[in-house]
C-alpha positions as CSV (number, residue, x, y, z in Angstrom):
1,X,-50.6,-39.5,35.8
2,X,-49.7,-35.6,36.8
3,X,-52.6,-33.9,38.0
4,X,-54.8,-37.0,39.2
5,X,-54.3,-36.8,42.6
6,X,-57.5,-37.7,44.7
7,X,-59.5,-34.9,46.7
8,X,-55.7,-33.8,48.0
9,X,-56.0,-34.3,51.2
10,X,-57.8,-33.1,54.1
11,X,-56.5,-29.4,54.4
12,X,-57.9,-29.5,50.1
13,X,-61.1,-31.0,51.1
14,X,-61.9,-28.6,54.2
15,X,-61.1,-25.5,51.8
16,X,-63.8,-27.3,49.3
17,X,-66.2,-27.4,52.1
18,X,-65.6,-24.1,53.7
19,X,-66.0,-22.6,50.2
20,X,-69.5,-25.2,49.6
21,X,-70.7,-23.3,52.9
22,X,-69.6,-19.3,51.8
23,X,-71.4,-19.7,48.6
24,X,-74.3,-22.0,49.7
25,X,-73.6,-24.7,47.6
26,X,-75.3,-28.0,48.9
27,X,-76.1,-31.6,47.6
28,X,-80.0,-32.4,46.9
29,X,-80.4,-35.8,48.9
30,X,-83.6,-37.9,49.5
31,X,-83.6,-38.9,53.2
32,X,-85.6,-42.1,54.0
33,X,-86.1,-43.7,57.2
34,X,-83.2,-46.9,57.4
35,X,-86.4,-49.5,57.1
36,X,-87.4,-48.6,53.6
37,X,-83.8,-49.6,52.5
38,X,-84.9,-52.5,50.2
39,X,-87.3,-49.8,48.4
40,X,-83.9,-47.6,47.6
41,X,-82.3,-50.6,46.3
42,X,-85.2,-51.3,44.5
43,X,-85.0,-47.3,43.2
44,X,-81.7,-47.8,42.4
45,X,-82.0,-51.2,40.4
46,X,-84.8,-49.4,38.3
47,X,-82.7,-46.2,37.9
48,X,-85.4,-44.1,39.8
49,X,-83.5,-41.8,41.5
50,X,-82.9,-38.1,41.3
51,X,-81.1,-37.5,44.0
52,X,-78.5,-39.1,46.4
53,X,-80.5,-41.3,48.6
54,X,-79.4,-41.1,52.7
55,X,-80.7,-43.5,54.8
56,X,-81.2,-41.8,58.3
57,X,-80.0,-44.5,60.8
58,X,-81.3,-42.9,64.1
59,X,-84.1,-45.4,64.0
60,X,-81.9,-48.4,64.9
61,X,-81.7,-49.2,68.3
């Protein structure tokens, strides 16, 4: 099992991201409010997504 070894770490994974950021590489997300949750898992279940779904949470008291 040489060479499977996870993300390496967190000095590995800050490199990854510091490089992400210096050649404006980003992840294309779909941010939904947290109370439409059952329609992502609804998405999901139908395989109608395209991108990562994030469900903002700063609507929860």
């Amino acid at each position: 099992m040489d060479g499977l070894r996870g993300s390496g770490g967190r000095p590995a994974t800050a490199a990854m991201l510091d490089f992400c950021a210096e050649h404006g590489v980003t992840a294309g997300i779909e941010l939904l409010p947290s109370a439409r949750v059952n329609e992502a898992l609804d998405r999901l279940q139908r395989n109608d997504v395209r991108y990562r779904f994030v469900l903002d949470l700063s609507d929860l008291s």
